[in-house]
Structures are given as structure tokens and as C-alpha cells.
N, C-alpha and C positions, 0 to 999 in steps of 0.2 A: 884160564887167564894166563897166569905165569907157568912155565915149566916146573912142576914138581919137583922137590931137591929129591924126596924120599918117596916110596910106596905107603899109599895110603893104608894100605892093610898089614902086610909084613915090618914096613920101617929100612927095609935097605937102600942103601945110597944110590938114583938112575938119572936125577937129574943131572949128571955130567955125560950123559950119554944121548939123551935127547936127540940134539942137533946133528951130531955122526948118524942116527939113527934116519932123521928126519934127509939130510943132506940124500944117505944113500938110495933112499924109495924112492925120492924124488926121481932119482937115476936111470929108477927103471928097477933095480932090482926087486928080489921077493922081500917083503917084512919080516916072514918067517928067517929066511936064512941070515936077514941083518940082526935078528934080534937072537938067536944063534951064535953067529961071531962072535955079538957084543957081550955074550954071557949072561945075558938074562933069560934066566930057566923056569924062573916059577913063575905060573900063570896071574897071581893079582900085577905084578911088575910088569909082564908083559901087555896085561891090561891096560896098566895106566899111561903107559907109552903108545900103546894104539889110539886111545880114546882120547885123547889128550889134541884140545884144540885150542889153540892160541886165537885168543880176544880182546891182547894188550893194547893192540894198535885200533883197533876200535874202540874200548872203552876209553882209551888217551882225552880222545876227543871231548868229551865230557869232563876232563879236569877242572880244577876250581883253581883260578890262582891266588 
């Protein structure tokens, strides 16, 4: 749904990195080497940045006013 602020397993801060993250694959480059750069080293964090699928814009549709 939303961008995780934090890792669900460890608790470090990655949702400010998200979107550079997302931006750059998009690009063309590797995941590996942007997620790298960005300094995320341990494997739950780098999980949740890969796995991580935005469903905001679809579930919108469904709001209640």
C-alpha cells in the first residue's frame, strides 16, 4: 500500500529512500547496485524495498467520502 517509513524486521529508517531507489530501476539500472549506493546492507531492508508494491492508487478508488 504506502511506502514503508521503517523495516519491518530490523526498525531502520528506508522509506526516504524508496523513490530514488524506485526512480533509478526504473532507469535501467541493476537493484543490486542502487540498493548499494543507497546503503542498504542488510538483507530484511533490502527485502522490503524490493517486495514492496504500491496499491495506493487503486485502493483510492474505493474511498468512502
Amino acid at each position: 500500500m504506502i511506502v514503508p517509513v521503517r523495516c519491518f524486521t530490523c526498525g531502520k529508517v528506508i522509506g526516504d529512500k524508496y523513490y530514488e531507489f524506485k526512480a533509478r530501476v526504473e532507469k535501467g539500472e541493476d537493484p543490486e547496485k542502487v540498493l548499494d549506493d543507497l546503503g542498504i546492507e542488510r538483507y530484511c531492508c533490502r527485502r522490503t524495498l524490493l517486495s514492496h508494491v504500491e496499491l495506493i492508487d487503486q485502493v483510492m478508488v474505493y474511498r468512502v467520502y
